[in-house]
Short mmCIF file of the C-alpha atoms (twelve columns), coordinates in Angstrom:
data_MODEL
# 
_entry.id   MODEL 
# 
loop_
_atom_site.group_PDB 
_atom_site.id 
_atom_site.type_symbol 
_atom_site.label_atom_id 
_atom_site.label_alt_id 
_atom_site.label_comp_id 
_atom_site.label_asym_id 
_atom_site.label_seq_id 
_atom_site.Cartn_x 
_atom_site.Cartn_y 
_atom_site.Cartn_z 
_atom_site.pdbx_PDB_model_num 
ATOM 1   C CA . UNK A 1   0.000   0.000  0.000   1 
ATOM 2   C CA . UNK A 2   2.921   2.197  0.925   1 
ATOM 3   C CA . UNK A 3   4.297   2.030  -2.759  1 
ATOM 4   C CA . UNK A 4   0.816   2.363  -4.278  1 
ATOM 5   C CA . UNK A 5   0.314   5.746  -1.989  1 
ATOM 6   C CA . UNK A 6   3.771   7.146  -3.292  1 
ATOM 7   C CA . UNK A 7   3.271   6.064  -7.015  1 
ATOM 8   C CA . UNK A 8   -0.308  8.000  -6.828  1 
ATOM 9   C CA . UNK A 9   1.234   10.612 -5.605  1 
ATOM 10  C CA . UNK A 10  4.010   11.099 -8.463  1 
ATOM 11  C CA . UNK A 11  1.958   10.388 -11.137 1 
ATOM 12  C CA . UNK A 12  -0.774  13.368 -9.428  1 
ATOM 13  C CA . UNK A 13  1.936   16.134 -9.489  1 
ATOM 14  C CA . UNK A 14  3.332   15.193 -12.760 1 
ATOM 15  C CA . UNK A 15  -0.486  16.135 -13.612 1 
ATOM 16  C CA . UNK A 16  -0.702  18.652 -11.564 1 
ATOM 17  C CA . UNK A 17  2.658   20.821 -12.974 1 
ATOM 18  C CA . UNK A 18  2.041   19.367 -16.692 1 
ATOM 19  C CA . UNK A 19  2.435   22.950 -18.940 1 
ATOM 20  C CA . UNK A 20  1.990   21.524 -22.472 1 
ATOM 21  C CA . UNK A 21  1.170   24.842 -24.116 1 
ATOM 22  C CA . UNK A 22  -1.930  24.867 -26.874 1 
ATOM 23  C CA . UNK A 23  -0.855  24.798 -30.541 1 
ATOM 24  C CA . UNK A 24  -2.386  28.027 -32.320 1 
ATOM 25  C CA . UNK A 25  -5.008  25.383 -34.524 1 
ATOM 26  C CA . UNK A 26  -6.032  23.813 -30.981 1 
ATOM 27  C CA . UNK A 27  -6.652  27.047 -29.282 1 
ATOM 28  C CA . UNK A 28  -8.633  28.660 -32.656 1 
ATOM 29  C CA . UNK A 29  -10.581 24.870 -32.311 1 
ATOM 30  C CA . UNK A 30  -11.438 25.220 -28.983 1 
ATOM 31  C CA . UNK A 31  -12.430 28.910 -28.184 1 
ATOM 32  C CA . UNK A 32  -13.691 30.559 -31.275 1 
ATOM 33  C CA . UNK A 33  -17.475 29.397 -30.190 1 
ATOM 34  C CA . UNK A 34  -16.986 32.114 -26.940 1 
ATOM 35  C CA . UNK A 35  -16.121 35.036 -29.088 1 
ATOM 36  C CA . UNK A 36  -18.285 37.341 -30.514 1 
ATOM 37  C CA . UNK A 37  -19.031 40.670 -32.422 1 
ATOM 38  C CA . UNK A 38  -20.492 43.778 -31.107 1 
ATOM 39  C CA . UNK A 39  -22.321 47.037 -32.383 1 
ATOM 40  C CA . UNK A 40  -23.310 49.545 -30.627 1 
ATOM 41  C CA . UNK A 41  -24.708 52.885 -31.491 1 
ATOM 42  C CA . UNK A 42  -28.051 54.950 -31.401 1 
ATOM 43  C CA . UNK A 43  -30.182 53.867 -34.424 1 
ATOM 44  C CA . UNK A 44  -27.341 53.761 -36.432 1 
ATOM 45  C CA . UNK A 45  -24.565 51.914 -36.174 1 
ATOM 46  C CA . UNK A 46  -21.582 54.007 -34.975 1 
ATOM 47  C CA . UNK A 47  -18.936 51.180 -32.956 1 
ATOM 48  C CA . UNK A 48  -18.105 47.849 -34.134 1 
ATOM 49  C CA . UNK A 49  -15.961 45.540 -31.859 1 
ATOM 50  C CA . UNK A 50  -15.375 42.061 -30.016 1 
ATOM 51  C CA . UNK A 51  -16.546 40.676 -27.005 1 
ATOM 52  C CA . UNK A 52  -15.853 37.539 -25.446 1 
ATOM 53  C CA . UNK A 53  -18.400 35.957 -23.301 1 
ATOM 54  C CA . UNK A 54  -17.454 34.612 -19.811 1 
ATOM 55  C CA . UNK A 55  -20.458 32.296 -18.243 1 
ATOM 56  C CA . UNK A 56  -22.753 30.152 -18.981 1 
ATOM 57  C CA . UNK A 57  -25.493 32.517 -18.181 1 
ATOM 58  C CA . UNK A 58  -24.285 35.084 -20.475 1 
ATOM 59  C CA . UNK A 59  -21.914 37.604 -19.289 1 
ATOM 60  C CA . UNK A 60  -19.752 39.371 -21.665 1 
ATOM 61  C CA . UNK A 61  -16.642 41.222 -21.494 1 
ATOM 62  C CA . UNK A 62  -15.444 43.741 -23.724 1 
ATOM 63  C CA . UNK A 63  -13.549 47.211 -24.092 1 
ATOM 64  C CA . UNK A 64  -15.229 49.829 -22.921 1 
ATOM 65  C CA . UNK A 65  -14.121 52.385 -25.700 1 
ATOM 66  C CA . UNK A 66  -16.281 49.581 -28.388 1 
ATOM 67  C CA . UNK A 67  -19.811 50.631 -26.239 1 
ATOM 68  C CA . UNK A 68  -18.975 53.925 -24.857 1 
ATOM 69  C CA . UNK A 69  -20.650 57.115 -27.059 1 
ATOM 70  C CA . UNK A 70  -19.524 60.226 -27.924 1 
ATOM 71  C CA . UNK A 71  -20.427 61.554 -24.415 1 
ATOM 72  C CA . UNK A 72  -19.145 59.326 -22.526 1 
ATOM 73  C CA . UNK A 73  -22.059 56.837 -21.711 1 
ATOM 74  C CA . UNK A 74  -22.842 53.899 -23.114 1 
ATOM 75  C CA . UNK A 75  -24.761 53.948 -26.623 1 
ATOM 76  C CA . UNK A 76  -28.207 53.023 -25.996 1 
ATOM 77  C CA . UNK A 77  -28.396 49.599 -28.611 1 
ATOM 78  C CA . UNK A 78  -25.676 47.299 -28.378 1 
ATOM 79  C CA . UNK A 79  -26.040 44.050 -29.911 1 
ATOM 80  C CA . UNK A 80  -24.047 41.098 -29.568 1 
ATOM 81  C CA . UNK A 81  -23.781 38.088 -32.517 1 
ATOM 82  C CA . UNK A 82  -23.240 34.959 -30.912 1 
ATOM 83  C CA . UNK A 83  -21.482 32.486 -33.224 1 
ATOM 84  C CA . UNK A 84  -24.572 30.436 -34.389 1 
ATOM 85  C CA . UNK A 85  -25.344 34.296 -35.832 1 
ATOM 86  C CA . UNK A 86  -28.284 34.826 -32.945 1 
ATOM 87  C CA . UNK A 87  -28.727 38.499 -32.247 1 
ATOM 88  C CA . UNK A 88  -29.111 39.327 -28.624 1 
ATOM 89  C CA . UNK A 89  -29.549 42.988 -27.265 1 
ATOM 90  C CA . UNK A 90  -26.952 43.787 -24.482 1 
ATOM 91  C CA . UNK A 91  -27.295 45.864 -21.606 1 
ATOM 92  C CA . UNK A 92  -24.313 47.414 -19.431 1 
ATOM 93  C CA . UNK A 93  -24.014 45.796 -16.316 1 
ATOM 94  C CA . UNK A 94  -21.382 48.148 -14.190 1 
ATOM 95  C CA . UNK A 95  -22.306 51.909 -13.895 1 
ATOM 96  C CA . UNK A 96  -20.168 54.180 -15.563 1 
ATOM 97  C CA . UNK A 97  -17.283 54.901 -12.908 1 
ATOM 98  C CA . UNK A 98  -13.406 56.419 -13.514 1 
ATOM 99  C CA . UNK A 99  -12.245 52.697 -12.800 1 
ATOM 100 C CA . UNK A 100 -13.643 51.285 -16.053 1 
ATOM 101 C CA . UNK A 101 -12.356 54.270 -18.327 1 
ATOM 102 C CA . UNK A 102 -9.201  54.192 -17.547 1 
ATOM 103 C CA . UNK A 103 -9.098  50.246 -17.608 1 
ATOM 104 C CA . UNK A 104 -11.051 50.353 -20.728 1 
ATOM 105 C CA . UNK A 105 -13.035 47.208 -20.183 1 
ATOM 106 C CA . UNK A 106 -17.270 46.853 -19.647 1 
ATOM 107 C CA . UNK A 107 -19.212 44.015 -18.573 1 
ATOM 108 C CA . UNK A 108 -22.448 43.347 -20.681 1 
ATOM 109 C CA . UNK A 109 -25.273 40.590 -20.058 1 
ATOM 110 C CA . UNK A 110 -27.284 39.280 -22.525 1 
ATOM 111 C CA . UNK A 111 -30.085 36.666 -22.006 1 
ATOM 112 C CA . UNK A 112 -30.255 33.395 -23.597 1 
ATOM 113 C CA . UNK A 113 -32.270 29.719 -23.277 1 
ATOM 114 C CA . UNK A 114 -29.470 27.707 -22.782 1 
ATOM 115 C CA . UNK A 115 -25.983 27.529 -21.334 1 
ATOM 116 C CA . UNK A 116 -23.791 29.126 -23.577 1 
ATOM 117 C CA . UNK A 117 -19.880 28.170 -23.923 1 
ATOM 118 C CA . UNK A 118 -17.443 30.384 -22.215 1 
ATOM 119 C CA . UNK A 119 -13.750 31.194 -21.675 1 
ATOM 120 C CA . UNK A 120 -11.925 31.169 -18.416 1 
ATOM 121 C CA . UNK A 121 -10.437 33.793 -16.885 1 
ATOM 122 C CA . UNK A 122 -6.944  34.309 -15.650 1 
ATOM 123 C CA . UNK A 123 -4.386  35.926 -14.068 1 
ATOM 124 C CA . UNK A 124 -2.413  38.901 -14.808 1 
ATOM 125 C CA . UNK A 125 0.673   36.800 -13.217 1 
ATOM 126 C CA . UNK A 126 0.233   34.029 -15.782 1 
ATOM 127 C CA . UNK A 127 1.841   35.788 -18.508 1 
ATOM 128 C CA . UNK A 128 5.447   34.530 -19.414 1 
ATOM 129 C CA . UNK A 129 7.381   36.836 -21.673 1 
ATOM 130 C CA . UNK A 130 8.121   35.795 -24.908 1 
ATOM 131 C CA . UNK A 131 5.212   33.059 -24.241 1 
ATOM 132 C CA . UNK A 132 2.569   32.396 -26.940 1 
ATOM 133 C CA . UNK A 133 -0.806  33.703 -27.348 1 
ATOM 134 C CA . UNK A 134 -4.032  33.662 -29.296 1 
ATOM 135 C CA . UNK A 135 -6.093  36.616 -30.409 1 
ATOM 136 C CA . UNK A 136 -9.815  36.008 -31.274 1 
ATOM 137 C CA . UNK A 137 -11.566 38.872 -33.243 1 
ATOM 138 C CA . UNK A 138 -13.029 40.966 -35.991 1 
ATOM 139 C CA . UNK A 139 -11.043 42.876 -37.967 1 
ATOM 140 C CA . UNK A 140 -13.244 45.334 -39.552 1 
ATOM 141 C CA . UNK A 141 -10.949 47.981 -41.310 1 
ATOM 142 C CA . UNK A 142 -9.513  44.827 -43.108 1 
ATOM 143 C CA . UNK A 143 -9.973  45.322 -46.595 1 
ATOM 144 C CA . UNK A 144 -10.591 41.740 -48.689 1 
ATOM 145 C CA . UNK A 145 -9.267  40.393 -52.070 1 
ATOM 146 C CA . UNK A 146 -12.884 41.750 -53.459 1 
ATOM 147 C CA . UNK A 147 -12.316 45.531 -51.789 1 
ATOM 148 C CA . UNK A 148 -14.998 45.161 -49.441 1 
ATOM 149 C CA . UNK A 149 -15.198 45.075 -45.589 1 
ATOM 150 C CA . UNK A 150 -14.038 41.813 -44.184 1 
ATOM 151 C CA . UNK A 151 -16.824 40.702 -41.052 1 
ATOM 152 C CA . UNK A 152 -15.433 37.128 -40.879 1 
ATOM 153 C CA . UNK A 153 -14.257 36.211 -37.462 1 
ATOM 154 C CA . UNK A 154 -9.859  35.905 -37.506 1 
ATOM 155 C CA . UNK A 155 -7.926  33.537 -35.479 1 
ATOM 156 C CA . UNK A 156 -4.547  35.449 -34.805 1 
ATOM 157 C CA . UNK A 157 -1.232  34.349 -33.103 1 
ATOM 158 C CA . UNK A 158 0.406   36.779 -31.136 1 
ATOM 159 C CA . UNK A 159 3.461   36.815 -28.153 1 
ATOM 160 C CA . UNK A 160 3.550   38.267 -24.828 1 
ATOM 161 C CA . UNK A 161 6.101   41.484 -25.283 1 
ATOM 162 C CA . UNK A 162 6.207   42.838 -22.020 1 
ATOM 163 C CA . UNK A 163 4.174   44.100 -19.093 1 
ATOM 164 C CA . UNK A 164 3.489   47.000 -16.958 1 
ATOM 165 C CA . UNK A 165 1.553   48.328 -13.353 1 
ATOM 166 C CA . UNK A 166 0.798   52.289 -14.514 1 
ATOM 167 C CA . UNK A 167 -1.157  54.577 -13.007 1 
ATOM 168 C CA . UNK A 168 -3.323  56.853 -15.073 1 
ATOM 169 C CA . UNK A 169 -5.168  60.174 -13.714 1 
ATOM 170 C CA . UNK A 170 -8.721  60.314 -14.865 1 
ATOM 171 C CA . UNK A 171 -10.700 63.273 -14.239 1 
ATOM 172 C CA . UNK A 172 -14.415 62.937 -12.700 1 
ATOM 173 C CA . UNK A 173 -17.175 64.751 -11.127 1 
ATOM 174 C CA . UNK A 174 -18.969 64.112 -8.099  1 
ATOM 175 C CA . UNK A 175 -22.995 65.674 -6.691  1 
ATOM 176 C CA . UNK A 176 -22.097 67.545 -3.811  1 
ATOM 177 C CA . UNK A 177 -25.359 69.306 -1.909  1 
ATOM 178 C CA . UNK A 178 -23.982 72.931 -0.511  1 
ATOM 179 C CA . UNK A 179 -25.463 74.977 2.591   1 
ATOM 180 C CA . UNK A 180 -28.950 75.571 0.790   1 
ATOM 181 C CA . UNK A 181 -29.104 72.315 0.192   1 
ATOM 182 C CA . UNK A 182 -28.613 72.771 -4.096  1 
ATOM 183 C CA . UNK A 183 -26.776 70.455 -5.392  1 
ATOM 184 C CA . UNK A 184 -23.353 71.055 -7.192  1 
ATOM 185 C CA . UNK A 185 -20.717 69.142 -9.372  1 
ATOM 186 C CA . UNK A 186 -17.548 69.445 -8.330  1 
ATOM 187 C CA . UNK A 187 -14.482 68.105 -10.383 1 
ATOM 188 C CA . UNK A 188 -12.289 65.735 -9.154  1 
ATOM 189 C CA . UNK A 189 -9.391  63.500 -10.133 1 
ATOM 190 C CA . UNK A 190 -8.389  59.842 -8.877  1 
ATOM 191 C CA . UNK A 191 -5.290  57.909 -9.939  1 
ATOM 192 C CA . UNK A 192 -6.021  54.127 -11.220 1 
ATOM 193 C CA . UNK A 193 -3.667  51.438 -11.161 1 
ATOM 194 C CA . UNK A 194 -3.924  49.608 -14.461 1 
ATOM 195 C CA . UNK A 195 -2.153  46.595 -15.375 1 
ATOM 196 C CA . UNK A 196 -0.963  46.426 -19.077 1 
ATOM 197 C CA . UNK A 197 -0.089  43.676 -21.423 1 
ATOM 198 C CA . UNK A 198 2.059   44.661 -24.534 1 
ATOM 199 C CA . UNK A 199 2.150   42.129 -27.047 1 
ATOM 200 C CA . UNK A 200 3.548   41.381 -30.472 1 
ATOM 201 C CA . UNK A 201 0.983   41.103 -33.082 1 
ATOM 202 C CA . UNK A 202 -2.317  42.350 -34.681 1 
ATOM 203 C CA . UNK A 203 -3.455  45.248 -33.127 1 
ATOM 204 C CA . UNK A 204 -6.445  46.913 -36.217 1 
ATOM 205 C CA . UNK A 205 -9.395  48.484 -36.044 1 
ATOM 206 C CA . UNK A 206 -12.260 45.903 -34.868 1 
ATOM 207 C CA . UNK A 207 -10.070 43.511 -32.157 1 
ATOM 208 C CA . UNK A 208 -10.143 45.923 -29.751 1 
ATOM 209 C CA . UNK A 209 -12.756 44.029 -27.150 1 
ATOM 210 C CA . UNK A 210 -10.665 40.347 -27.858 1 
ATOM 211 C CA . UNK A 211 -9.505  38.476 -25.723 1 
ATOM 212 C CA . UNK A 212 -5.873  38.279 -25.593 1 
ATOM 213 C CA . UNK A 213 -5.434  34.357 -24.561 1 
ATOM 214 C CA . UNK A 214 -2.140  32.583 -22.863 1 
ATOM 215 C CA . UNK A 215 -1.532  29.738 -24.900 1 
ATOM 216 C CA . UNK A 216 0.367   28.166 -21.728 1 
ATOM 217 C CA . UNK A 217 -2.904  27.676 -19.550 1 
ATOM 218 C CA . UNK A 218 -5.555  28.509 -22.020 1 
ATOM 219 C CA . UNK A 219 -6.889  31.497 -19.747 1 
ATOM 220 C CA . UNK A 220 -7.569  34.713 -20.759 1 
ATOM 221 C CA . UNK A 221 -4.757  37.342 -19.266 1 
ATOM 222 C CA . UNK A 222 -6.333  40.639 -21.489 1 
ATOM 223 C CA . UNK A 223 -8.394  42.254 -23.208 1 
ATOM 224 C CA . UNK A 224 -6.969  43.973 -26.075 1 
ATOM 225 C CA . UNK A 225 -7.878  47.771 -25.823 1 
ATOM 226 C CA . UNK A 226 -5.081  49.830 -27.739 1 
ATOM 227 C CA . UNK A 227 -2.565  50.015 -30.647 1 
ATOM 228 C CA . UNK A 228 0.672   51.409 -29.849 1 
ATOM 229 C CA . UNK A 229 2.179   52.794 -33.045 1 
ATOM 230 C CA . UNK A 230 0.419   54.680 -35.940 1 
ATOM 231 C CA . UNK A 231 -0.014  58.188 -37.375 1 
ATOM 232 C CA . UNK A 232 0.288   60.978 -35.298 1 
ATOM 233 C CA . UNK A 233 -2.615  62.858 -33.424 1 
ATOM 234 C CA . UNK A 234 -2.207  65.375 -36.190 1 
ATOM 235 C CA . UNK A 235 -2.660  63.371 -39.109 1 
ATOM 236 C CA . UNK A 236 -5.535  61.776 -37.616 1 
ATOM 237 C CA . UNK A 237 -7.806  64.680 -37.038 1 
ATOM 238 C CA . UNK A 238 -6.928  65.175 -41.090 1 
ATOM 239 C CA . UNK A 239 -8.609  62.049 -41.625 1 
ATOM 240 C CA . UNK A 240 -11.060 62.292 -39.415 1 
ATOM 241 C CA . UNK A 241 -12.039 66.057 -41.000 1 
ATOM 242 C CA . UNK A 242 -11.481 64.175 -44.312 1 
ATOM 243 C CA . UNK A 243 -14.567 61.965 -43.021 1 
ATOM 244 C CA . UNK A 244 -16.603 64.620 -43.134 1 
ATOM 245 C CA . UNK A 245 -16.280 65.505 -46.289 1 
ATOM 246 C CA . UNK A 246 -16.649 62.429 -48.404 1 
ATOM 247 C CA . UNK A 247 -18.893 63.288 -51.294 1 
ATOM 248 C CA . UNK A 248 -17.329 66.545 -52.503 1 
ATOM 249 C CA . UNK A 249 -15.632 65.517 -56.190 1 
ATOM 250 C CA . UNK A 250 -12.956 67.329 -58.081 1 
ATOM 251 C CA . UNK A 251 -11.888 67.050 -61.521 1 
ATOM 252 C CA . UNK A 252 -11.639 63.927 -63.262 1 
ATOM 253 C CA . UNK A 253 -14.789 62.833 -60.526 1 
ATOM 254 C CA . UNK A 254 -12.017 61.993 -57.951 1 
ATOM 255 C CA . UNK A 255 -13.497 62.161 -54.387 1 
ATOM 256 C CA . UNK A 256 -10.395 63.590 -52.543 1 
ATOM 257 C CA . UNK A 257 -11.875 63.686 -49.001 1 
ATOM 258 C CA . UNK A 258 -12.014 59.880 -49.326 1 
ATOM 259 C CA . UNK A 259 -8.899  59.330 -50.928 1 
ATOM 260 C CA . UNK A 260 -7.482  61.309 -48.540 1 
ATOM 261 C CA . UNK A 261 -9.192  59.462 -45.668 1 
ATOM 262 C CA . UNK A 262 -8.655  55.904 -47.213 1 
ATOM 263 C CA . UNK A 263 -4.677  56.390 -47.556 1 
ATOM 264 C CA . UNK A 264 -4.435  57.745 -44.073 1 
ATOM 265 C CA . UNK A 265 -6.614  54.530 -43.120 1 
ATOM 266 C CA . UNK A 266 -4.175  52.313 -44.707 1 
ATOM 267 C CA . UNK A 267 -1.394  54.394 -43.313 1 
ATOM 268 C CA . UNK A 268 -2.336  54.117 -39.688 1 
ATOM 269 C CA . UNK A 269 -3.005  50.353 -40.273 1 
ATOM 270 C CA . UNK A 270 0.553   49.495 -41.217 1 
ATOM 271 C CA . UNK A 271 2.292   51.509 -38.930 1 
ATOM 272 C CA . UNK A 272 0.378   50.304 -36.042 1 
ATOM 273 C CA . UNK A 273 0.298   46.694 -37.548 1 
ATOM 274 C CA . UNK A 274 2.487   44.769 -34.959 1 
ATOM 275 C CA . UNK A 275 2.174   45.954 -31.418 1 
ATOM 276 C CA . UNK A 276 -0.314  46.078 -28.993 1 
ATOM 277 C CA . UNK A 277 -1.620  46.236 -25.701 1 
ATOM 278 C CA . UNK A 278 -4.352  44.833 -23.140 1 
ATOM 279 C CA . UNK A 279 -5.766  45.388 -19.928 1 
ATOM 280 C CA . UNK A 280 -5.043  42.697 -17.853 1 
ATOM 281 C CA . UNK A 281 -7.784  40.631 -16.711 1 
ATOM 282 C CA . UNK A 282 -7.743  40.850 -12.796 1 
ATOM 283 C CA . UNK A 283 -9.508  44.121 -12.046 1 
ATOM 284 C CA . UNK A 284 -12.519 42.813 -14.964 1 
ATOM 285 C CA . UNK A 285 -12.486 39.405 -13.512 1 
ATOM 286 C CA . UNK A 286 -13.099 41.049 -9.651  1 
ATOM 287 C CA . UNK A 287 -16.020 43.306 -11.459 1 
ATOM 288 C CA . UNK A 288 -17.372 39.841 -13.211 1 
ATOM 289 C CA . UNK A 289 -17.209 38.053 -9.273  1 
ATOM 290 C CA . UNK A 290 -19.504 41.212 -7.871  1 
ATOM 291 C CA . UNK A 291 -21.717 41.341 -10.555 1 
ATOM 292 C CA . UNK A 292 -22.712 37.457 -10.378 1 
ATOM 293 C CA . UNK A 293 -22.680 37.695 -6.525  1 
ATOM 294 C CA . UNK A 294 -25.569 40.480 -6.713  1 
ATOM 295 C CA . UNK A 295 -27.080 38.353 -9.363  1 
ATOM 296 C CA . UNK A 296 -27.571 35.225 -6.533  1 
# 
């Protein structure tokens, strides 16, 4: 018995500490049925993105930048596409707070019949530099072989680059009720701790929302939120004025607003092709805990 108690026990750690990490076809196999697309806007479409959804029930995690409106609050429709292409309304589940902007993440809920797959969640510590990962999402300013818009869901392989604890200022208000009892908003600033993921890969237009997925455990570790390189602030409020103006022809019936706003497009595209970065998944993970603890 003595030698069957000590073989059980080698044979449970080797189980235990076993860190075969997911090929990049296994991990696309097994958790593109959790990842969706989002659009949000206010009778018209305005933000397209990725989610991810994280239990059974029908939570949803995303970037908060892919659902948040010109103002600052969430836009009124968002819609989610599960994979089987069902259309489910979404509705914010956190209030807006100074936490969740500078994190950039938001926690949706949608409702749904039956148990829906999900991803697990891990742990900002899990990441291993120079480790593999897999990014699930939509690339929408992809442009396909036909010239079109691509909305097809991409599997993308990516590395872990680096990480980082920073602390970003965001400025709030707060209702404060003076002598005469009126109320009054009063600015104020807090300092967030964020932690950030940089990674090697795809960071376009349309991924933001994805999860950003440690091949080594299979957990999710981010959500991808930003690209770091591209054209300067500058440049970009060229295109975006260029936007505004598409319609307006010149000689020869070139539309220059749009050619000016398409090159800059495919300009910021390149030079931001290749780097990333994510919000690491603790502080969303904490906010998914509370929200299915009021749920109960």
């Amino acid at each position: 018995m003595r030698y069957f108690y000590i073989l059980s026990l080698i044979f449970s750690a080797a189980a235990f500490s076993q860190t075969t990490p997911l090929t990049q076809r296994n991990a696309c196999a097994q958790f593109s049925d959790t990842v969706v697309r989002i659009e949000a806007g206010d009778g018209v479409i305005m933000s397209q993105g990725t989610g991810f959804i994280v239990s059974e029930d029908g939570f949803i995690l995303t970037a908060y930048h892919v659902v948040r409106s010109r103002d600052g609050g969430f836009y009124p429709s968002i819609a989610v596409f599960l994979p089987n292409g069902q259309k489910e309304n979404a509705t914010p589940v956190l209030p807006l707070s100074l936490e969740m902007g500078a994190q950039d993440f938001a926690l949706l809920k949608i409702t749904v019949p039956d148990k829906l797959g999900y991803l697990d969640l891990g742990s900002f510590e899990e990441i291993r530099i120079g480790g593999d990962a897999t990014i699930i999402g939509f690339p929408f300013s992809a442009i396909s072989m036909s010239g079109t818009g691509i909305n097809q869901k991409f599997c993308l392989t990516a590395s872990f680059a680096g990480t980082d604890i920073v602390t970003l200022t965001q400025q709030g208000w707060i209702t404060q009720s003076i002598l005469n009892g009126t109320p009054k908003r009063i600015p104020v600033n807090k300092d967030i701790r964020v932690d950030v993921v940089y990674f090697q890969g795809p960071s376009v237009k349309g991924i933001s929302g994805s999860p950003i997925i440690s091949r080594d455990t299979g957990h999710v570790v981010g959500i991808v939120t930003t690209k770091l390189t591209g054209i300067t602030e500058f440049l970009g409020r060229i295109k975006d004025q260029a936007a505004g103006h598409v319609g307006h022809t010149i000689t020869g019936n070139m539309d220059l607003p749009l050619v000016i706003n398409q090159t800059l497009t495919v300009l910021d595209e390149q030079l931001a092709n290749g780097l990333g970065s994510a919000t690491g998944i603790d502080d969303p993970k904490e906010a998914l805990r509370k929200a299915q603890r009021k749920k109960k």
